[in-house]
C-alpha positions in Angstrom: 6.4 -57.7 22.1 8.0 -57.4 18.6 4.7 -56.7 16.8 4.5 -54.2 19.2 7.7 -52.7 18.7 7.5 -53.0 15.0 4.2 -51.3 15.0 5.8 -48.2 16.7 9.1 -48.2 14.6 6.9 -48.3 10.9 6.9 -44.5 10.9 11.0 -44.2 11.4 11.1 -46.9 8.3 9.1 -45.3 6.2 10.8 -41.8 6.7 14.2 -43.5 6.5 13.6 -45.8 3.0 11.8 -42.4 1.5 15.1 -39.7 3.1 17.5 -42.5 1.9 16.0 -42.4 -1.2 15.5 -38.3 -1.4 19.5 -38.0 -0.4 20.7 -40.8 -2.9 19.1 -39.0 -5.8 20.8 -35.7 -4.7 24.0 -37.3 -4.0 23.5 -38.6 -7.8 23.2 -35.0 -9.3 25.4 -32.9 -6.9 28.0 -35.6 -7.7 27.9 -34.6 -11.3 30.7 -31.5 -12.7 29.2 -28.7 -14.8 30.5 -28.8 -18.3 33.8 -26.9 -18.7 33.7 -23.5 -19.1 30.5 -22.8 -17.8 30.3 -21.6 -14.5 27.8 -21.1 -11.9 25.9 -17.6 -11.2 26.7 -16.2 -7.5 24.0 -14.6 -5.4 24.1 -13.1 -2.0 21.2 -14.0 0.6 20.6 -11.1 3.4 23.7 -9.9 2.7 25.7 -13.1 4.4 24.9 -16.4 2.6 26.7 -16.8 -1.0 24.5 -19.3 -3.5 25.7 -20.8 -6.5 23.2 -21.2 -8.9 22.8 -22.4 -12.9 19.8 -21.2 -15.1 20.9 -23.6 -17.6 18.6 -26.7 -18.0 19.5 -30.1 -16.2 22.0 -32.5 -18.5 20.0 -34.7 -20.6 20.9 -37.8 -18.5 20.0 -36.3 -15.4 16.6 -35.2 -17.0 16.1 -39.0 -18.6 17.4 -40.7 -15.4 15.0 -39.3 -13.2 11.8 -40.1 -16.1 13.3 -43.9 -16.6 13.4 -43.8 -12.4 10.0 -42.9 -12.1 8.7 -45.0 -14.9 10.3 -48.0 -13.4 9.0 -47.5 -9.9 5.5 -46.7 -11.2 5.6 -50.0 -13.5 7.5 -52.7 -11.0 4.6 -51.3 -8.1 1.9 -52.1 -10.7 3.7 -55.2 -11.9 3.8 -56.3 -8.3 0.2 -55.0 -7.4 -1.1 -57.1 -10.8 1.1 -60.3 -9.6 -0.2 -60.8 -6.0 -3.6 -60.0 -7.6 -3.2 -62.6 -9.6 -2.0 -65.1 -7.3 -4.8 -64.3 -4.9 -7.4 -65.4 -7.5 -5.8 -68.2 -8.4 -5.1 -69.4 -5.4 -6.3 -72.8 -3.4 -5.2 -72.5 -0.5 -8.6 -72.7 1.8 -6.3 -71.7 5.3 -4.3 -68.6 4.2 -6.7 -67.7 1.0 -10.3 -68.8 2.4 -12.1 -65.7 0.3 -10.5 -66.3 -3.4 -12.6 -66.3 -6.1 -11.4 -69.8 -7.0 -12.0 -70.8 -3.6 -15.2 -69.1 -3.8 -17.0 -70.3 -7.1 -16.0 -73.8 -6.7 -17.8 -74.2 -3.3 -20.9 -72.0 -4.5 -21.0 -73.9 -8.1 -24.7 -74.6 -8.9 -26.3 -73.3 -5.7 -28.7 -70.8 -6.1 -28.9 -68.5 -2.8 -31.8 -66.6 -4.0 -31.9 -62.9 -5.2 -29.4 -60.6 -3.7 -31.0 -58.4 -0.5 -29.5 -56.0 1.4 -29.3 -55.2 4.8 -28.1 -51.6 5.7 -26.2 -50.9 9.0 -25.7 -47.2 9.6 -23.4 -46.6 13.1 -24.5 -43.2 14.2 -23.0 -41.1 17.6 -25.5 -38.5 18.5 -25.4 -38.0 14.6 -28.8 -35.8 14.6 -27.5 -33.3 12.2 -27.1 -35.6 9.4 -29.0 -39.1 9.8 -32.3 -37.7 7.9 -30.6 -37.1 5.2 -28.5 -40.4 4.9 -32.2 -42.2 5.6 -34.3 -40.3 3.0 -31.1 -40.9 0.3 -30.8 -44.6 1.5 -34.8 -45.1 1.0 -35.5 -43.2 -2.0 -33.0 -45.9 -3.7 -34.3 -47.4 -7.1 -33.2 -50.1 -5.3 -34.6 -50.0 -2.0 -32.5 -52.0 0.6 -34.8 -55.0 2.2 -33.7 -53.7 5.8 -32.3 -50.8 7.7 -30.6 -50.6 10.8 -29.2 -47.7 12.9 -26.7 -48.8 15.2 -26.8 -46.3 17.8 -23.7 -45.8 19.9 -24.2 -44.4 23.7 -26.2 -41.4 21.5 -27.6 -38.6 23.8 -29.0 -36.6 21.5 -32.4 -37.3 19.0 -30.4 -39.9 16.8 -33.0 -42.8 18.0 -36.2 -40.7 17.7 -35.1 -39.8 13.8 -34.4 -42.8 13.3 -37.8 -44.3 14.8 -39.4 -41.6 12.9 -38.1 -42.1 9.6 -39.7 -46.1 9.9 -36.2 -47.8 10.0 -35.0 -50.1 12.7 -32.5 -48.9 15.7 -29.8 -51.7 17.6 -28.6 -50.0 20.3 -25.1 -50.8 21.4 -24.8 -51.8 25.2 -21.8 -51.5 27.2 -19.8 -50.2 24.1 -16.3 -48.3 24.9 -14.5 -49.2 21.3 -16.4 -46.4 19.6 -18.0 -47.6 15.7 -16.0 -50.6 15.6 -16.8 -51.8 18.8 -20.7 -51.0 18.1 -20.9 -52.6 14.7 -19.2 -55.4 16.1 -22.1 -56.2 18.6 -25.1 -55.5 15.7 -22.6 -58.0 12.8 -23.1 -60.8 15.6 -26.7 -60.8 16.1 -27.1 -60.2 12.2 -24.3 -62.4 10.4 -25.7 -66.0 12.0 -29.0 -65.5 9.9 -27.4 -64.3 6.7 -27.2 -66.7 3.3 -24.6 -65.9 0.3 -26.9 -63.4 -1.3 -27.7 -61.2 2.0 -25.6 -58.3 1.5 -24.8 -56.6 4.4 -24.2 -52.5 3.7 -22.4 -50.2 6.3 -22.6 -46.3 5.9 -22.0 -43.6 7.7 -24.7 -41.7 9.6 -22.9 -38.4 7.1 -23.7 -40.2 3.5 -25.9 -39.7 0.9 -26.1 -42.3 -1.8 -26.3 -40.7 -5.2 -29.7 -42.8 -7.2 -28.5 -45.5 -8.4 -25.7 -46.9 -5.8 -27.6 -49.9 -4.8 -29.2 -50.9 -7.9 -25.2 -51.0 -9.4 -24.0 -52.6 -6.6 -26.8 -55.3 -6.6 -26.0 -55.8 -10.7 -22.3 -56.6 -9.3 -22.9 -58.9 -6.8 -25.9 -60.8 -8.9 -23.7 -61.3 -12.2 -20.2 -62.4 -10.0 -20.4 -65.0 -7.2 -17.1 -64.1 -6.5 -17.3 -60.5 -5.6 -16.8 -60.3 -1.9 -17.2 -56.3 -1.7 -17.9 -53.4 -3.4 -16.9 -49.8 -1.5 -18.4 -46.2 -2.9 -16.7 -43.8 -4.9 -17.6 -40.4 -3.0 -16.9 -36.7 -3.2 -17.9 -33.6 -0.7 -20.8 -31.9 -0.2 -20.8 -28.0 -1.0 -20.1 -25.2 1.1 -17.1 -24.5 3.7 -15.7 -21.8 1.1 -11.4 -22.3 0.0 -11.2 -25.2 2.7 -14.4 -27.0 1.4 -12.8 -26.7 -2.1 -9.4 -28.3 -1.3 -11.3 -31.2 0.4 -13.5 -32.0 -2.9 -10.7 -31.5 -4.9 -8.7 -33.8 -3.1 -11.9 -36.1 -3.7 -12.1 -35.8 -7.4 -8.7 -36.5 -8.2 -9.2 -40.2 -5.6 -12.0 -41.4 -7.6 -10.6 -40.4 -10.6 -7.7 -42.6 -10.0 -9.6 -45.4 -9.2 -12.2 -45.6 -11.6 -8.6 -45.5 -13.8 -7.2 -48.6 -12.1 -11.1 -50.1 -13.0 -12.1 -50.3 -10.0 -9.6 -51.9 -7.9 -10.0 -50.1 -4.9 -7.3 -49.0 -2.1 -9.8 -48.6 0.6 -13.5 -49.8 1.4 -14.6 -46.3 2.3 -16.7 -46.3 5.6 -18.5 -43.8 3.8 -20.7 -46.6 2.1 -19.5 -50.3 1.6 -21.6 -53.1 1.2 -20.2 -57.0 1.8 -21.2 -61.2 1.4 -21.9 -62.1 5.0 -18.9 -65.2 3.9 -16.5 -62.7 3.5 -17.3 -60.8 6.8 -17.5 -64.2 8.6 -14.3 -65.1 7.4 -12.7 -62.1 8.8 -14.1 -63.0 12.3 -12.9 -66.4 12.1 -9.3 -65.6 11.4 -8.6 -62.9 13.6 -6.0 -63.6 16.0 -5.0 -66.5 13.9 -3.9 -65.3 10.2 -4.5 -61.5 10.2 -4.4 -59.3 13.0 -7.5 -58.4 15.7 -9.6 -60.7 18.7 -11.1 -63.8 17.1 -15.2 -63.2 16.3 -14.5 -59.6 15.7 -15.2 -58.5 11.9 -13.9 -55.0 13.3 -10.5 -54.8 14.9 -11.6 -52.5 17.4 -7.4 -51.1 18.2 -7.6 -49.9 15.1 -7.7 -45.7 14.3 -9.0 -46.6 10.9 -11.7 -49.4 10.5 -12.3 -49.3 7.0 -8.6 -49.5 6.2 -8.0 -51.9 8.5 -10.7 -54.0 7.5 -10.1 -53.7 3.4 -6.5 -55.0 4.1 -8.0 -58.1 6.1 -9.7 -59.0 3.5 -7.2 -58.5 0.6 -5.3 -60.7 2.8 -7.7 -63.3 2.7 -7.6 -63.2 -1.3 -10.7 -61.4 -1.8 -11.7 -59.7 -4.9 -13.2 -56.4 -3.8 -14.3 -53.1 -6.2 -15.3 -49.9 -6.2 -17.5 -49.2 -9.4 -17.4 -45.9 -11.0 -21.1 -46.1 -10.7 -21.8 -46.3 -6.8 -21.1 -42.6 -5.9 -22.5 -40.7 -2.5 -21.9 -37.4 -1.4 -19.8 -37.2 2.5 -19.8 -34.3 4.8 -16.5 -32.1 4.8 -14.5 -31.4 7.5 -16.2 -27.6 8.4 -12.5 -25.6 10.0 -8.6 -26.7 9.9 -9.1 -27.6 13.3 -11.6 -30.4 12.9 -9.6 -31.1 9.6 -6.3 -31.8 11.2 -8.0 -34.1 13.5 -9.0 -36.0 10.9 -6.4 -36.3 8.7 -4.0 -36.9 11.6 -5.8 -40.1 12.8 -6.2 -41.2 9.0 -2.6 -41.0 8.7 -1.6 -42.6 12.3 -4.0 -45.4 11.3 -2.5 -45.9 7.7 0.5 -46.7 9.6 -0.5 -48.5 12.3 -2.4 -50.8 10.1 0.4 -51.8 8.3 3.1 -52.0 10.8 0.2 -54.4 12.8 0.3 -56.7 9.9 4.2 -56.2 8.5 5.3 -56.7 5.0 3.0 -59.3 3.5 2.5 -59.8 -0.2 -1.3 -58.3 -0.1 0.7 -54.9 2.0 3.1 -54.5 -0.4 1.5 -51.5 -1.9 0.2 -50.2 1.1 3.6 -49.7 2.3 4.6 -48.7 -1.1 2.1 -45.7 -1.2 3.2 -44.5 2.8 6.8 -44.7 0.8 5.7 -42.2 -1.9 4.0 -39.8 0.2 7.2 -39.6 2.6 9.5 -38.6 -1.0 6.7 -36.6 -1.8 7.0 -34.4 1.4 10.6 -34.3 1.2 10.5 -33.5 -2.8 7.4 -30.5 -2.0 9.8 -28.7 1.0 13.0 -28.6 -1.4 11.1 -27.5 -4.0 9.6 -24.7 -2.1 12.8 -24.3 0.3 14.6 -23.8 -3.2 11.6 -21.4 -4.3 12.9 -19.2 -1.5 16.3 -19.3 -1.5 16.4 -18.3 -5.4 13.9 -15.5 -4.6 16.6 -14.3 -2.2 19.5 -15.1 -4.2 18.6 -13.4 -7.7 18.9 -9.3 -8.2 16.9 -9.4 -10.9 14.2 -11.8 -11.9 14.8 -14.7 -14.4 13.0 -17.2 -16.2 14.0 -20.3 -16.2 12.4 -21.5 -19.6 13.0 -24.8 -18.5 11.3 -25.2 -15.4 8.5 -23.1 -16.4 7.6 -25.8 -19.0 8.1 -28.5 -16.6 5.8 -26.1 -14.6 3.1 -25.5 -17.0 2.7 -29.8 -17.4 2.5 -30.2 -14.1 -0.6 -27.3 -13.9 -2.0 -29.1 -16.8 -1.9 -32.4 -15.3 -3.4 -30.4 -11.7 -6.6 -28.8 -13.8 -7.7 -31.8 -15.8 -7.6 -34.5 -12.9 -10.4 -32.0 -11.4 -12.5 -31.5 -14.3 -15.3 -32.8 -13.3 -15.7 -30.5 -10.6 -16.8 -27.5 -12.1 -14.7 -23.8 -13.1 -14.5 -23.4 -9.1 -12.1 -26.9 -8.8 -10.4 -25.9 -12.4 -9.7 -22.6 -11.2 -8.1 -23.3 -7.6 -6.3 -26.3 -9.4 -5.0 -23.3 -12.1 -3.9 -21.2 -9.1 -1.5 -24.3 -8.3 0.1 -22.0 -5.2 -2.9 -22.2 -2.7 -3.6 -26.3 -3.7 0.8 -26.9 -2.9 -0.1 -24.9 0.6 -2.5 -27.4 1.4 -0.2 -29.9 0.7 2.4 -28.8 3.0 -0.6 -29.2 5.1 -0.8 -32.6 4.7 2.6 -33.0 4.7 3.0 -31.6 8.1 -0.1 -34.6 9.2 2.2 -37.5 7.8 5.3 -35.9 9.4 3.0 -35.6 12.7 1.8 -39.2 12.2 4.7 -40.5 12.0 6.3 -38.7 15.5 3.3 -39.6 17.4 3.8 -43.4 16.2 7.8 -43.7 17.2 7.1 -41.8 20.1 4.2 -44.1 21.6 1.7 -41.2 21.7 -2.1 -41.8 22.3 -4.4 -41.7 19.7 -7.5 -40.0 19.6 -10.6 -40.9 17.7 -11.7 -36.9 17.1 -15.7 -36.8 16.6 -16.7 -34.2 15.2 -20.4 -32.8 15.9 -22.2 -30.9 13.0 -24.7 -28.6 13.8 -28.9 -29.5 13.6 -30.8 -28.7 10.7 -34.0 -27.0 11.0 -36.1 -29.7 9.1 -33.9 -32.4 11.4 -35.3 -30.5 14.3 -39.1 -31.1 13.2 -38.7 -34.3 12.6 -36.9 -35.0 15.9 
């Protein structure tokens, strides 16, 4: 009963720390007396609301106390991230730790499990549209994967027969009601009982295409460190879907980018593609309902919105060391209208928050809970900054520079365009525009706000599929 409650009050403590945060540093700078004998500017908005307003630049304390603020939030959340890191690999403990690397490289020490195979499991739900594709990336690997397996979920459509046609294997799910989890769950017990160290088993979705290349990387990994427990794709979107398409790969760019910065070290294993040491997914099964959260024999916790999340934090929890290299890219299908986008942002979101208010603050969630934190004071930050964009619009008879914030601006527009870079003059361009990337941020913003409601008030869930249409060379082959 209190994980239960707990799990519904996370959203109302994450919006309180981040609005307690948000209205201590205002309380900080409205506290403060302008130097004497200036004095403020007066406008008049619609005639019935006076605002006092300064063009002067903040005080240089102000301006330095909110750097040295953010400098040491951003340094004592990587300090802690690096510490807890460090204490995982380090540690010996075989009940709470079971995958660290010490743990891991004593007991495999001079045992040679043969070369590293791997065993692809793609979940598909009447996923005609897209499955050829994923098969014909997945085969035409350098390194072609020893097996394939569709796990088809109560499909109705051709799924089956593509897959059939395309030469792979097909495990269908029987009885299933806990949608991909609940299917992959019934294919990882029939597979994991037969698998040795070195049988990697892969899990993509049926909307993937590996970029040449993934699987030979991945192998390299696993071959050259006994200790790796996972490795999870770096991917950005497909083309197409006009302004929205853009926003999404975008949005993309700038996540791999900021992994392949951290080297690696990897916030999510992306359903997308991830591949995994049959140990490591063994271990999960064995500790669930015991040290981390879920029914015991399950590698998937099948209450869980997001899977992927869910399942990267179980295993962080059980100290495992787990990438995402820079060189295992693949391509994922974009969400095609707002609608369909909403629906899946929202049940990202709701499952960020459910996954950590289902296993509380723990050392390995620290920065889980640290990032829901930061988007929170970002959404409050983004509305004052555009309620503020308003009200001075209002407020001023005639237009003013503020030389100041333009400069602070112009960084900030800097820092926008080069994080996308890699994507080409469209991405530079809408990152230069700056105004149509914030709207889709207030977007998001109003998903996390919506998360969080639908989490304190109890709401249901819903999964949100979201059917693609056939292609014509899908259609022949079906």
């Amino acid at each position: 009963m209190e994980d239960k409650w707990f799990g519904r009050a996370v959203g109302l403590v994450v919006a309180s720390v981040a609005g307690g945060a948000a209205a201590l540093l205002w309380f900080a700078i409205a506290s403060g007396k302008p130097p004497e004998g200036e004095v403020p500017v007066e406008g008049l908005i619609l005639g019935v609301w006076n605002v006092f307003y300064d063009i002067q630049a903040p005080a240089p304390r102000v301006f330095l106390a909110a750097v040295a603020l953010a400098l040491l939030s951003a340094a004592g959340i990587a300090m802690l991230e690096r510490r807890v890191a460090n204490k995982s690999r380090r540690s010996s403990n075989h009940l709470i730790n079971p995958l660290a690397p010490k743990i891991v490289m004593a007991a495999t020490r001079g045992v040679f499990a043969g070369p590293v195979t791997v065993t692809a499991l793609i979940p598909a739900y009447n996923e005609e549209a897209s499955l050829g594709a994923t098969l014909s990336s997945l085969l035409a690997q350098s390194h072609r994967p020893e097996r394939v397996i569709v796990v088809a979920d109560n499909c109705t459509d051709s799924t089956v027969a593509i897959a059939r046609a395309h030469g792979v294997e097909v495990f269908e799910s029987q009885g299933n009601h806990k949608k991909k989890a609940g299917a992959l769950n019934q294919a990882l017990k029939e597979l994991l009982g037969d698998q040795g160290d070195n049988d990697i088993v892969m899990v993509l979705d049926a909307d993937t295409r590996l970029d040449d290349g993934f699987l030979e990387a991945a192998v390299a990994r696993f071959t050259n460190d006994r200790a790796l427990m996972a490795v999870g794709g770096l991917f950005y979107g497909e083309e197409g879907f006009g302004l929205l398409g853009q926003f999404q790969r975008n949005e993309y760019i700038r996540y791999s980018r900021q992994i392949s910065r951290r080297r690696g070290h990897v916030f999510v294993l992306t359903g997308t593609a991830s591949m995994f040491r049959p140990a490591a997914l063994r271990a999960v099964a064995k500790n669930r309902g015991a040290t981390i959260p879920g029914n015991r024999g399950d590698v998937y916790d099948t209450a869980a919105l997001t899977e992927d999340n869910e399942l990267t934090i179980a295993l962080k929890s059980l100290g495992a060391l787990i990438i995402s290299p820079s060189d295992c890219t693949v391509v994922t299908e974009l969400m095609p209208t707002v609608a369909t986008l909403w629906v899946q942002r929202l049940r990202w979101q709701r499952g960020a928050l459910e996954n950590i208010g289902a296993y509380g603050m723990t050392p390995p969630t620290l920065r889980y809970w640290a990032q829901q934190l930061g988007i929170g004071y970002s959404v409050i930050a983004l509305s004052a900054f555009i309620l503020l964009l308003l009200i001075t619009a209002l407020s001023v008879d005639t237009w003013i520079w503020f030389v100041f914030w333009l400069g602070l601006g112009s960084v900030f527009v800097a820092e926008r365009v080069v994080s996308v870079w890699a994507g080409g003059w469209r991405a530079r361009l809408l990152a230069l525009a700056l105004f149509p990337e914030l709207l889709f941020d207030m977007f998001l913003d109003f998903v996390y706000v919506k998360g969080i409601v639908d989490i304190t008030l109890g709401r249901q869930a819903a999964w949100g599929h979201v059917p693609h249409a056939m292609p014509d060379e899908a259609l022949e082959v079906a």
